[in-house]
C-alpha positions as CSV (number, residue, x, y, z in Angstrom):
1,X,-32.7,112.3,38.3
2,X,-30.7,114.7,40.9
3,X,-28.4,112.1,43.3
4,X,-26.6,115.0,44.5
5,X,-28.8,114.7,48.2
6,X,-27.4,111.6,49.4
7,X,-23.0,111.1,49.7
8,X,-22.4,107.8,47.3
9,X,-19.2,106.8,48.5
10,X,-18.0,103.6,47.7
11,X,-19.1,102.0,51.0
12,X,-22.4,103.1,50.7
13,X,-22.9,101.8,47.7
14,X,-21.4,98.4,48.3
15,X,-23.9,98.4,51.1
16,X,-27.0,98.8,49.3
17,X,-25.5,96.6,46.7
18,X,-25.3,93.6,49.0
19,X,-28.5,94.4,50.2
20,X,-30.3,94.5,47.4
21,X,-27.8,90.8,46.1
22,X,-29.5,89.3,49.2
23,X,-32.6,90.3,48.4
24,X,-32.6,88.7,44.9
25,X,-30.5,85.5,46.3
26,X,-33.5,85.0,49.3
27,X,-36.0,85.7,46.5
28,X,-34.9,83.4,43.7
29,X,-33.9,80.9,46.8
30,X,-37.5,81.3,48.2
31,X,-39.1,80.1,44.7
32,X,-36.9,77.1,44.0
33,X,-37.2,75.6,47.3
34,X,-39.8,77.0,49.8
35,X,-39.2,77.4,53.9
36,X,-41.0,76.1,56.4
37,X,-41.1,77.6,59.6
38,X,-39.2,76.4,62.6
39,X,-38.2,77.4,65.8
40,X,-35.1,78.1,67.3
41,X,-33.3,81.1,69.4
42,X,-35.8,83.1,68.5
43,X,-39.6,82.5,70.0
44,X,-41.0,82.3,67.3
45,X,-41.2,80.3,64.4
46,X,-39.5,81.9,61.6
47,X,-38.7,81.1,58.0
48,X,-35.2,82.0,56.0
49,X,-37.0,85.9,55.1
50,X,-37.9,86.1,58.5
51,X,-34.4,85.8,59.9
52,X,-32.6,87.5,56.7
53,X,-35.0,90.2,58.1
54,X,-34.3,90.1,62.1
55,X,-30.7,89.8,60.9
56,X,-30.6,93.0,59.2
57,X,-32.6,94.7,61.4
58,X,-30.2,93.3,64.6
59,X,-27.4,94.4,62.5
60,X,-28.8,98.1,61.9
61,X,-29.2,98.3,65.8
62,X,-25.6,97.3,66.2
63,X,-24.2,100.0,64.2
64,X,-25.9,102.6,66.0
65,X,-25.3,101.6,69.1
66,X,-21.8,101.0,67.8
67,X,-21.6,105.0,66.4
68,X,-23.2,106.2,69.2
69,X,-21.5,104.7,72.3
70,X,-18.0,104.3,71.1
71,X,-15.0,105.7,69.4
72,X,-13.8,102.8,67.9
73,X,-13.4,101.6,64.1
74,X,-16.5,101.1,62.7
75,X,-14.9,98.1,61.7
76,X,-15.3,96.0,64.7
77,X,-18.9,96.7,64.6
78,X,-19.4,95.2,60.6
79,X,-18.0,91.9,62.1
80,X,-19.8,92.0,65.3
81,X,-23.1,92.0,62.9
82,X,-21.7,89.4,60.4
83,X,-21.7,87.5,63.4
84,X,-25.0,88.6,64.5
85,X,-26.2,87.1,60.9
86,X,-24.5,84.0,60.6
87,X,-26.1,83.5,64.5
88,X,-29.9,84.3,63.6
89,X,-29.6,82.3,60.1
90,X,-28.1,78.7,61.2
91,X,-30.0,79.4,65.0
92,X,-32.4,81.7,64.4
């Protein structure tokens, strides 16, 4: 199979690493002890996928808002949506 069309750096594939490690922790997680929904700062009631999801796609949003209305190290925006995650999981 031809990778050649998409730039592996490093960083992108330490990104789809860890997003394919949360996948299988949520997963295996999941099976050994099931969520039930609740509610919190979001409204609705949401389960542990449901917010790994939100998170992600909150933290997506982030980074293009980040690349597209500033100059500054993309840096500041991986911690601004680490934040974001930690935020939706233990409130969400």
């Amino acid at each position: 199979m031809d990778m050649e069309w998409m730039a592996w750096t490093a960083p992108t594939a330490s990104f789809f690493a860890v997003i394919v490690m949360l996948l299988a922790v949520y997963t295996v997680w999941g099976i050994r002890s099931p969520s039930l929904p609740r509610r919190g700062l979001l409204p609705m009631a949401t389960t542990r996928g449901d917010r790994l999801f939100v998170g992600l796609m909150g933290s997506a949003f982030i980074h293009l808002a980040w690349v597209g209305l500033t100059d500054a190290s993309v840096w500041f925006a991986v911690g601004l949506s680490l934040l974001f995650m930690l935020v939706i999981a233990r409130w969400g």
